[in-house]
N, C-alpha and C positions, 0 to 999 in steps of 0.2 A: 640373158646371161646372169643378172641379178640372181632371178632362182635355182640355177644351177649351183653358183653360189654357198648361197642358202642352205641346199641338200648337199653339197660340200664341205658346210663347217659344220652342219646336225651328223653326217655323217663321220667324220673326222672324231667329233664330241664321244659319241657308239663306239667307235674304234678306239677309243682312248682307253673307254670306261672297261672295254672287254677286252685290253692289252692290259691294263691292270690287274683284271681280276683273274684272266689269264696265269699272270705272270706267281701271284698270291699262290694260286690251285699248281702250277707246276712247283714251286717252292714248297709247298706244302706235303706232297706227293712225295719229292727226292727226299727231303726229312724223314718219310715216314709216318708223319702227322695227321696226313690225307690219304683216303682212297676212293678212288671213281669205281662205281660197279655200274650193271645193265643186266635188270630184272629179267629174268629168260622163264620162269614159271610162274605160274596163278594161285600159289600159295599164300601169298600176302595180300590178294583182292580185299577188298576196295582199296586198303592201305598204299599200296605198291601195284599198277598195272605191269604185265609183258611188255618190256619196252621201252618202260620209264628209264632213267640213268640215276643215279644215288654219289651224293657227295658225303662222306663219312670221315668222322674225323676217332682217330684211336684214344680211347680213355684205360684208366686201369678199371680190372673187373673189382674190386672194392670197388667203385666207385655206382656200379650196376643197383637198381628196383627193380624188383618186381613189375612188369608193365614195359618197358623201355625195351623197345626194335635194337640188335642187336646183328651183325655178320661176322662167324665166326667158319674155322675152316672145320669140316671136319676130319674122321683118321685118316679117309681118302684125300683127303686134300681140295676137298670141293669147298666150296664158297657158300653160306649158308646164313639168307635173311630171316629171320623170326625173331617173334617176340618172346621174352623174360615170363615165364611161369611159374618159376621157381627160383631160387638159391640156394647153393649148401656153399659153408665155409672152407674154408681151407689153410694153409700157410701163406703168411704173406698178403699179397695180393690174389693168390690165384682163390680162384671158385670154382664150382660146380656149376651150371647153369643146364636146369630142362626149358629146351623151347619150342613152341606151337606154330605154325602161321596162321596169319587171320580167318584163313580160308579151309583150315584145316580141323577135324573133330578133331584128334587125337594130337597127344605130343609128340615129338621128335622121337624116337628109337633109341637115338643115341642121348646120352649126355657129353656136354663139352665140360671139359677140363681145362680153362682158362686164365692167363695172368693179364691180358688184357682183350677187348674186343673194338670194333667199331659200332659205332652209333652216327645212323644217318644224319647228315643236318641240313641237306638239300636235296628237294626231291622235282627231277626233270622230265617232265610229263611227255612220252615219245620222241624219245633224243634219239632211242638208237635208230627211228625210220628219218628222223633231219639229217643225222650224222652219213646214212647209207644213200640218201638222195644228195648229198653233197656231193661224195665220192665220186657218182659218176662223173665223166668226163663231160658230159653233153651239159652238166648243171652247174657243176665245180667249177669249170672254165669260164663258161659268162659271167658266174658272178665273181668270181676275180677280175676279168675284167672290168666289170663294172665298178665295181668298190675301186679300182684303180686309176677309172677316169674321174669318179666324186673325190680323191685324194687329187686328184690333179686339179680337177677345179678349184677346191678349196684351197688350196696353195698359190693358185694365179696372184697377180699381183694386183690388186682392185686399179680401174683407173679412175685417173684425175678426174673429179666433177668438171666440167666446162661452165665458165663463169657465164652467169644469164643474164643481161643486161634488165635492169629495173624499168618497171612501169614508166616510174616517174621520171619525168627528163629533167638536165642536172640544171646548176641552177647556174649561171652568167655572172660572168666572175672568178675568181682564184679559187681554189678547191679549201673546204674549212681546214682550222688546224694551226697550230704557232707557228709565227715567219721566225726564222732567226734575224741576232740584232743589226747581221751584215749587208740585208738584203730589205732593200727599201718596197716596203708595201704599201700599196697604191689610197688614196686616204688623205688625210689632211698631212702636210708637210711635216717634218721631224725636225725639231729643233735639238742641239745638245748644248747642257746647260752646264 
């Protein structure tokens, strides 16, 4: 029961840490500060695998190098990871930006016209195949239940030690410790003077 315990409060701890960090990433999200993506093409190989998930947080495009992985939409409206090859200036904040992917000889076709982009800051090595083995019912559900019954361990109410009786046998006699002045302790007689 002990180690159940145990893997109740370690677990608990994990739950804590990723209700937190959780909680960070959807706050961030609703702001608009954050965005989640899931790499769907091989154009950013080695940088970015099919698969990975991407935590990006929005900068203004002043703010863009030369060099610096960047998602921006293009006319179509697509989502578009690669890297800074270029800059042209513009008004304000916006830019120009030609971009490459890693994996790719040539640049982009298009140029983006931007007042700000995303720039990855976490990158989650096959989330999207954790995320879709979750999903199922046959995998989703045990492990809800399971993380359910370590919340419930963890929460048990520990019980009482059971006192051990010592080795040593006590000793014959009054138990040590102050007598009060009302109660006559055994000894040489009291006199009051």
């Amino acid at each position: 029961m002990r180690c159940l315990k145990r893997i109740g409060d370690a677990f608990l701890t994990v739950a804590a840490v990723a209700g937190v960090l959780g909680l960070l990433l959807f706050l961030g999200i609703q702001t608009g500060r954050l965005q989640t993506m899931v790499v769907i093409s091989g154009s950013m190989v080695p940088t970015y695998e099919v698969g990975d998930a991407i935590v990006a947080r929005r900068v203004p495009a002043s703010s863009l190098e030369v060099g610096d992985v960047v998602s921006v939409f293009t006319r179509d409206g697509v989502l578009v990871t690669h890297r800074v090859v270029a800059i042209e200036g513009g008004p304000g904040d916006e830019r120009t930006l030609t971009l490459r992917g890693d994996n790719n000889s040539v640049d982009d076709p298009e140029q983006y016209v931007v007042g700000d982009a995303l720039v990855p800051l976490v990158r989650i090595p096959g989330a999207r195949d954790a995320i879709e083995t979750l999903r199922r019912p046959a995998v989703g559900i045990p492990v809800v239940v399971a993380a359910c019954a370590l919340v419930g361990f963890a929460l048990m109410p520990s019980s009482k030690k059971r006192h051990e009786p010592d080795d040593e046998p006590m000793p014959d006699g009054p138990a040590a410790g102050p007598v009060p002045d009302d109660v006559d302790a055994p000894g040489p007689p009291r006199t009051d003077r």
